[in-house]
C-alpha positions as CSV (number, residue, x, y, z in Angstrom):
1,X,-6.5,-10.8,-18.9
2,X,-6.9,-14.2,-18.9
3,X,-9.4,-16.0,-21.7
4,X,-9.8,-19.8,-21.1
5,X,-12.0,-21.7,-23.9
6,X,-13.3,-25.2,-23.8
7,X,-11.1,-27.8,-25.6
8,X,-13.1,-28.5,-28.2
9,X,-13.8,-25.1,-29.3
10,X,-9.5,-23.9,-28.6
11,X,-9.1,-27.0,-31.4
12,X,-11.3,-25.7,-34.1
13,X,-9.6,-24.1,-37.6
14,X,-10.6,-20.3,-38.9
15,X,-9.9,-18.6,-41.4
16,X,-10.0,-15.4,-39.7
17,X,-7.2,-12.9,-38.8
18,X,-6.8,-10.7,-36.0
19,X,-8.4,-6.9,-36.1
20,X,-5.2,-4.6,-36.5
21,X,-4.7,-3.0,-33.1
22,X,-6.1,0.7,-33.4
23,X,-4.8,4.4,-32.3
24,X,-5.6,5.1,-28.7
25,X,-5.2,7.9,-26.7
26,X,-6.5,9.1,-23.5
27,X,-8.4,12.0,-23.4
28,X,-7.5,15.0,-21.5
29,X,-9.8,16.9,-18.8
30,X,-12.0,19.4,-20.1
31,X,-10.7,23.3,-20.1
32,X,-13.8,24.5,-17.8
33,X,-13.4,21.7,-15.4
34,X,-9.7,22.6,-14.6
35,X,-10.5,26.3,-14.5
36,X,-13.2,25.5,-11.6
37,X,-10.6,23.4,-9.9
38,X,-7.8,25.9,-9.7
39,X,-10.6,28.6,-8.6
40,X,-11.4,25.9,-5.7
41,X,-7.6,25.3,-5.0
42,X,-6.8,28.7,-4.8
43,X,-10.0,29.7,-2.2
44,X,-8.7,26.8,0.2
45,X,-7.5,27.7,3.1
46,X,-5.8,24.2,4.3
47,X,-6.1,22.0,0.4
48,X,-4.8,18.8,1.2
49,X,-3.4,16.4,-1.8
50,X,-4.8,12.3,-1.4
51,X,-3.0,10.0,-3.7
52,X,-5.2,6.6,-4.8
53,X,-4.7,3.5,-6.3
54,X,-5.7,5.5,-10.1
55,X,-2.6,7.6,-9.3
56,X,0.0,4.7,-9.1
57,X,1.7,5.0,-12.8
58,X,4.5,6.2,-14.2
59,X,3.6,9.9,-15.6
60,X,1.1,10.4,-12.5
61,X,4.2,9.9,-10.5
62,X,6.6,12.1,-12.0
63,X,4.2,15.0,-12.2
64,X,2.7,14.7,-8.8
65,X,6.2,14.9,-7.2
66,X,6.4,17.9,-9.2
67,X,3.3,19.6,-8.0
68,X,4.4,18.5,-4.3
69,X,7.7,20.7,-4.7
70,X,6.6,23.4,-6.8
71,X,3.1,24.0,-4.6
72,X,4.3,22.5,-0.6
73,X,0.5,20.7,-0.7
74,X,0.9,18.4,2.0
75,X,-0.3,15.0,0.8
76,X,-1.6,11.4,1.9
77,X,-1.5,8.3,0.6
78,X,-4.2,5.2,0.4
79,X,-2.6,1.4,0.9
80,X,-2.5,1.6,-3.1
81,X,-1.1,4.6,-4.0
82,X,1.9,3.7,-1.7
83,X,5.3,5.5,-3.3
84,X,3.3,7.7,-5.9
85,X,5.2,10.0,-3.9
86,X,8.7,9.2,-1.9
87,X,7.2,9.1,1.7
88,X,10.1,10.1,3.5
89,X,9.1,13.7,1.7
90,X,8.6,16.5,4.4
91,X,4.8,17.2,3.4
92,X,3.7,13.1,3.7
93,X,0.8,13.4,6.8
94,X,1.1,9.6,6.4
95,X,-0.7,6.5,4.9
96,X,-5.1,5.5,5.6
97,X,-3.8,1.7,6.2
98,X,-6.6,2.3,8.9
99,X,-10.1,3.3,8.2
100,X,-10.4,5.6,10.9
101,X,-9.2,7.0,13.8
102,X,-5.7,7.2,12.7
103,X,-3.2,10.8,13.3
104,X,-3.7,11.1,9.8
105,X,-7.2,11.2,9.6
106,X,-6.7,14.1,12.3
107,X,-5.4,15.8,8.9
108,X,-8.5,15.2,6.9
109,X,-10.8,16.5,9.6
110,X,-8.6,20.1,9.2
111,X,-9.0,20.3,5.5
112,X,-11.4,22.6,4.2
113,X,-10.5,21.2,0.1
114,X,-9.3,17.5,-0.4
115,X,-7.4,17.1,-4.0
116,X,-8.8,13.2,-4.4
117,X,-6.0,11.7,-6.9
118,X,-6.6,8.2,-8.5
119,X,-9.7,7.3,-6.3
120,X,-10.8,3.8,-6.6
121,X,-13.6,1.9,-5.1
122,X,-12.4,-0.8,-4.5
123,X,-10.1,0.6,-2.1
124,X,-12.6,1.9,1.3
125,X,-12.5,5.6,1.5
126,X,-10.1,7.1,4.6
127,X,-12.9,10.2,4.6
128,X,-16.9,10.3,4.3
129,X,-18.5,13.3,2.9
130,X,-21.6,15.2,4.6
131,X,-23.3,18.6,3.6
132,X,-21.8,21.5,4.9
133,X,-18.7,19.8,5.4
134,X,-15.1,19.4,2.9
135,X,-14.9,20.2,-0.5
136,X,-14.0,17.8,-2.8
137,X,-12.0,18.1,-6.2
138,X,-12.1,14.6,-8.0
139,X,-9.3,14.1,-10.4
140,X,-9.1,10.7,-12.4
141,X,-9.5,9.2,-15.7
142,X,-12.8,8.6,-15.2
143,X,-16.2,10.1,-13.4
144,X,-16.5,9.7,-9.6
145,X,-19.3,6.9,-8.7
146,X,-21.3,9.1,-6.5
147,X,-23.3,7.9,-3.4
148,X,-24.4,9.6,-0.3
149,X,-20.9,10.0,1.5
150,X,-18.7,10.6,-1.9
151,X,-20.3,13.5,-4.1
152,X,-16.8,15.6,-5.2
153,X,-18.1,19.7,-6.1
154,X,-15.7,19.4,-9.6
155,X,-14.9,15.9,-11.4
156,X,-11.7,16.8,-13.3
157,X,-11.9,13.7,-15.8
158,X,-9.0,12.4,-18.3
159,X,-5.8,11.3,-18.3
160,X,-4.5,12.1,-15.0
161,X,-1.1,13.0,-15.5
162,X,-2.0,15.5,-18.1
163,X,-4.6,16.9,-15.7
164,X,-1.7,17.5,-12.8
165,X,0.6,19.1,-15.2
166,X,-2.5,21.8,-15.9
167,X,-3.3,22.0,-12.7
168,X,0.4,23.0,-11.6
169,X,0.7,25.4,-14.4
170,X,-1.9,27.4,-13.6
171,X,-1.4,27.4,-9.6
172,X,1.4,29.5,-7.5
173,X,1.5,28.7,-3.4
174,X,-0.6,31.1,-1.7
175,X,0.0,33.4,1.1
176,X,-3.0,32.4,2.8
177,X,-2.8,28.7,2.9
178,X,-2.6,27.2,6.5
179,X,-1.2,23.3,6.9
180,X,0.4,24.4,10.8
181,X,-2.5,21.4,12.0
182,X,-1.1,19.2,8.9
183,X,2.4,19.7,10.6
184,X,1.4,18.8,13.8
185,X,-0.5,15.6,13.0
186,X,2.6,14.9,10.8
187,X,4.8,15.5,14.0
188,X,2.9,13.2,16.0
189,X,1.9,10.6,13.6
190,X,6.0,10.2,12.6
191,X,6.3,9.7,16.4
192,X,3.6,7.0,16.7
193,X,5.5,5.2,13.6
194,X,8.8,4.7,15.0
195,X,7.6,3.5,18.4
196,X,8.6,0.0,18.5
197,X,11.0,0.0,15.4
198,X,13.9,-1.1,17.7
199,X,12.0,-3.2,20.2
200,X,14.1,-6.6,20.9
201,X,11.8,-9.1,22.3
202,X,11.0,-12.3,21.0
203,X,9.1,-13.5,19.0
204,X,9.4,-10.2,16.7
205,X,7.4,-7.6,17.8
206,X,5.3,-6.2,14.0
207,X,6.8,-3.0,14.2
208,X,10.9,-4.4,14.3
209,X,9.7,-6.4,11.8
210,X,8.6,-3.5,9.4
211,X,11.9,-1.1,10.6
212,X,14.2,-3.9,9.6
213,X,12.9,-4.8,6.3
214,X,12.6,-1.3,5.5
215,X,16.6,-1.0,6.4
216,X,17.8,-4.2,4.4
217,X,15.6,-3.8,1.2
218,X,17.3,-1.1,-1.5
219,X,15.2,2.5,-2.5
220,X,13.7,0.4,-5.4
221,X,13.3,-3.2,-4.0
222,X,9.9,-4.5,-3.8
223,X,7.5,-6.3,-1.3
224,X,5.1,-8.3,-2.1
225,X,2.3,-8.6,0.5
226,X,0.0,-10.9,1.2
227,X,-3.0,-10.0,3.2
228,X,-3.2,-10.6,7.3
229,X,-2.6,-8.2,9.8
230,X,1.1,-7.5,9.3
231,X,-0.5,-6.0,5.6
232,X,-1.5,-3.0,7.9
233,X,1.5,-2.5,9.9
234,X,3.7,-2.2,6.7
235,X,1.2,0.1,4.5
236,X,0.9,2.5,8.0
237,X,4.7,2.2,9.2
238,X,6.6,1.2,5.9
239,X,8.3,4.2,4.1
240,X,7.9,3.4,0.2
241,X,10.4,5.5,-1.9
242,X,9.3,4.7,-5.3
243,X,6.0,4.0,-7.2
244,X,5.0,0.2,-7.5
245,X,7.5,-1.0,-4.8
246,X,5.0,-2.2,-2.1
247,X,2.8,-4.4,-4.1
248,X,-0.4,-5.1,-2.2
249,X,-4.5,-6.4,-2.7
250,X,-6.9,-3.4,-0.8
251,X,-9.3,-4.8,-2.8
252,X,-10.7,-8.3,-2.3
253,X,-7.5,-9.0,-0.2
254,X,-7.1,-12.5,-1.5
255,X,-4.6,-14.6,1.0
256,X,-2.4,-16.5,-0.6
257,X,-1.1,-13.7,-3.3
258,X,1.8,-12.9,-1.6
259,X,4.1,-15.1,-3.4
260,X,2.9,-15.3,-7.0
261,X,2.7,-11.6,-6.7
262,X,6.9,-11.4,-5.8
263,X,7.4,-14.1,-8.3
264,X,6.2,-12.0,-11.0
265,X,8.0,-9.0,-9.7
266,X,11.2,-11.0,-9.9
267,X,10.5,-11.8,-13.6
268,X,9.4,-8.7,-14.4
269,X,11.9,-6.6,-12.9
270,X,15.3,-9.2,-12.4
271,X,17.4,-6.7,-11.5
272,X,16.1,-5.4,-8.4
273,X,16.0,-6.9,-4.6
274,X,12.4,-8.8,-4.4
275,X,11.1,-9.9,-0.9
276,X,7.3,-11.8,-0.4
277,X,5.9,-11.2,2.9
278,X,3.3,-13.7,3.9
279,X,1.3,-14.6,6.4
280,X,1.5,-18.4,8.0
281,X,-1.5,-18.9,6.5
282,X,-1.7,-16.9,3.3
283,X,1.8,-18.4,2.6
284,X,0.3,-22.1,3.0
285,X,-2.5,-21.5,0.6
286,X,0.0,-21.6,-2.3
287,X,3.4,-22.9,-1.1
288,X,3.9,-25.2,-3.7
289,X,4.7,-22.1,-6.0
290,X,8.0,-22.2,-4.2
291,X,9.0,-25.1,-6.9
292,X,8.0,-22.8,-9.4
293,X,10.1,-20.1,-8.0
294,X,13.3,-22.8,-7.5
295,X,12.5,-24.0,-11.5
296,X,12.9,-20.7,-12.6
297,X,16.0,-19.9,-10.3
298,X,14.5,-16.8,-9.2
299,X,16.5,-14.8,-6.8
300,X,13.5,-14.6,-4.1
301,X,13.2,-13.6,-0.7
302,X,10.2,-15.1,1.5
303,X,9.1,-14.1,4.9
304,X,6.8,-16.2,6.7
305,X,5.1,-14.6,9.4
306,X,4.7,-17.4,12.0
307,X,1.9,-16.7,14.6
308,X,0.2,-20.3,14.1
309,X,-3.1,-18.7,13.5
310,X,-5.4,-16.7,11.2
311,X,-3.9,-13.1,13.5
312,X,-6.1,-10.6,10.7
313,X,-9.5,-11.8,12.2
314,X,-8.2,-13.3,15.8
315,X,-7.6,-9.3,16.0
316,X,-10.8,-8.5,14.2
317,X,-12.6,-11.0,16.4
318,X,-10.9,-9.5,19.7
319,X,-12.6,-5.7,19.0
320,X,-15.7,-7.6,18.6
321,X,-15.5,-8.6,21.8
322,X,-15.8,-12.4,21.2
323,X,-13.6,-15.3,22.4
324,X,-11.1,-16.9,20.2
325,X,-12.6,-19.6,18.4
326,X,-11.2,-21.4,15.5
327,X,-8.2,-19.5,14.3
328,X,-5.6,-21.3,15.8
329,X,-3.8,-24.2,13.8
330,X,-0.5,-26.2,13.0
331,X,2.7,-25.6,10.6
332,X,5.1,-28.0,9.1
333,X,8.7,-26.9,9.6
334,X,9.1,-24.0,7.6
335,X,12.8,-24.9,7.2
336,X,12.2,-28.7,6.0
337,X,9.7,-27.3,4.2
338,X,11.5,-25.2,1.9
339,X,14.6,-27.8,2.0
340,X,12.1,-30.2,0.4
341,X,11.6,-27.5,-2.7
342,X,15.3,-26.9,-3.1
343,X,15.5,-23.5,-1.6
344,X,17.3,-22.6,1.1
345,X,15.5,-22.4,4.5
346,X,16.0,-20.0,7.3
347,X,14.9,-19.6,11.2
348,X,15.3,-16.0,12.6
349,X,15.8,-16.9,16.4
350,X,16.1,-13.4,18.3
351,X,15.3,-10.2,16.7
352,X,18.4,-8.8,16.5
353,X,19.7,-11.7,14.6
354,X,16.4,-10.5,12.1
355,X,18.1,-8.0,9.9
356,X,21.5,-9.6,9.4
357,X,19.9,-12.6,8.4
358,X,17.3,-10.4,5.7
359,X,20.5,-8.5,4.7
360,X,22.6,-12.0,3.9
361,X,19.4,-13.6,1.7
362,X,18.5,-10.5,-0.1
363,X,22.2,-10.6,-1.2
364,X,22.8,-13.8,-1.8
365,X,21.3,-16.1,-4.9
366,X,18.4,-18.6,-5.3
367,X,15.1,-19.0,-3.4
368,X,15.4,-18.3,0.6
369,X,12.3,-18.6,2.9
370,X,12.7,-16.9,6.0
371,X,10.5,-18.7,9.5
372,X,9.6,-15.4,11.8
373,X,7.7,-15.9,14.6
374,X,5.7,-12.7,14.8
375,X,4.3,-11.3,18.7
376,X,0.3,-9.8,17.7
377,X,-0.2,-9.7,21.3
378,X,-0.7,-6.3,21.0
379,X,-2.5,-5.6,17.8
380,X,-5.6,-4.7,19.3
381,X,-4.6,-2.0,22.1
382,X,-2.2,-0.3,19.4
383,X,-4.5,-0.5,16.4
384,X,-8.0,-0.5,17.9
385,X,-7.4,1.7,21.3
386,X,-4.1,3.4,21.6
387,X,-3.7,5.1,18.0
388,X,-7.3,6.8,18.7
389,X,-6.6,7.5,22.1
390,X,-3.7,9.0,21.1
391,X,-4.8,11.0,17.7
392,X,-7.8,12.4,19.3
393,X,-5.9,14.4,21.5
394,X,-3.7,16.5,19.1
């Protein structure tokens, strides 16, 4: 939280003290609720487990890894509740980075019962309900804000983790439960994610990009996103191993967060490998932090994903069908540019030189930005035409 007061009134004496903090403690789902739940879990025929934004915190995690090994539910994930669960786990059908049309929505059309984990509104929902159609189990801290395409059958409301643990206690897999469509969307959803991941042309082609930083950053290490079009290629294509390691804004998606975001990653957590990803121009809209970040002698590494345009809504203008009109612009020297900070500037100038280079600044000390010029020429067959193409026939 941040409280800002006028000067006048941050200057004035009092005499009084601070209220003593008081005992808190979350309160736990109701008995009957969880009893209606586990009745609904058990009747499924294909339950499928989706972990939100609510779900991304520390005793959440450990306990729905737990009910993932214990009950073989398979699960998905929203851009926010990235590494809840280690995504490189058998049962992940895959992340919602799109709203639609993805393999792994293929998944949610199958399911008869979806486990909603952690939902949040600020993130869009990767289903819609309708009468007649999927049940619904909403399991949060708080009550489900209900509207005419999100109306869950049972609200399980409290603290979340202790809810899970209940949950799982309660449950035993059973015979009856059918994921064989889960596993083939899975199948062919994995398939769709590594085309591309050793592609060498030039400029770097989004999905390279996401394969190599995947393979240079450790199991913990964190990204820092800001928000542009690469922000999708990473939450559907990036496999995050650990809670809180990809951090990202599927909110308001406010450019120009990438950096700060890292820099108080870095602080927060010093001893692990911390890498901003940025857009050209999310990255200009608050560059001179890289000062800030070369004061503190952070150890800081910062992609800057050249395209020389706004690519997020040049691709959102293209399946619009409109021309491209005022999205294209300049750049300094990226390289001068972080020179002129005191960090340590960097050109990547063939994609296999990429991941060597990522590898020998995430290792190395001090600030280092990173110049990649990034080929979108293909965001919107792949993202708007190709992955539904594709998914719809499964």
């Amino acid at each position: 939280m941040h409280l800002e007061l006028p000067e006048d009134i941050a200057a004035e004496q009092v005499d009084e003290q601070p209220i003593p903090a008081s005992l808190v403690r979350r309160p736990v789902a109701e008995d009957k609720s969880i009893h209606a739940a586990v009745e609904m879990i058990r009747a499924a025929e294909s339950p499928l487990l989706l972990v939100g934004a609510g779900a991304n915190r520390k005793r959440t995690c450990n306990m729905l890894r737990k009910w993932v090994a214990k009950l073989g539910i398979p699960f998905a994930t929203t851009q926010m509740g990235k590494g809840v669960i280690d995504e490189r786990d058998p049962w992940f059908l895959g992340n919602t980075a799109l709203s639609s049309n993805d393999f792994v929505h293929r998944a949610f059309e199958a399911a008869d019962l979806i486990i909603n984990v952690g939902h949040d509104v600020v993130e869009k929902p990767p289903f819609f309900m309708h009468a007649g159609g999927v049940k619904v189990i909403h399991v949060n801290f708080s009550s489900a804000s209900v509207d005419p395409v999100y109306f869950p059958q049972v609200e399980v409301v409290g603290d979340i983790a202790n809810s899970i643990w209940r949950l799982m206690e309660q449950l035993e897999p059973q015979p009856h439960w059918d994921f064989s469509r889960f596993m083939t969307v899975r199948t062919a959803g994995e398939t769709s994610v590594a085309q591309g991941a050793d592609d060498d042309r030039f400029p770097v082609y989004p999905q390279r990009l996401v394969a190599d930083v995947r393979q240079a950053i450790q199991k913990r290490g964190i990204i820092a996103l800001d928000n542009g079009i690469y922000k999708i290629w990473f939450a559907r294509n990036y496999k995050a191993t650990a809670p809180n390691t990809v951090l990202l804004d599927n909110a308001l998606a406010t450019m120009g967060a990438g950096l700060p975001s890292a820099m108080a990653a870095k602080l927060v957590h010093p001893d692990r490998q911390v890498m901003a990803i940025c857009g050209d121009g999310g990255f200009m809209m608050n560059s001179q932090e890289l000062e800030t970040a070369v004061r503190l002698k952070l150890d800081l590494v910062v992609l800057v994903l050249r395209d020389d345009a706004y690519g997020m809504i040049k691709w959102k203008q293209t399946n619009m069908g409109l021309k491209n009109f005022g999205l294209d612009y300049g750049n300094p020297d990226f390289v001068k540019y972080a020179e002129a900070y005191g960090a340590n500037g960097h050109r990547v100038a063939s994609s296999e030189a990429l991941l060597p280079l990522l590898s020998r600044c995430l290792n190395s000390p001090g600030v280092h930005l990173v110049e990649v010029p990034i080929d979108y020429s293909e965001n919107d067959r792949i993202l708007n035409h190709e992955i539904r193409e594709l998914s719809s026939k499964i």
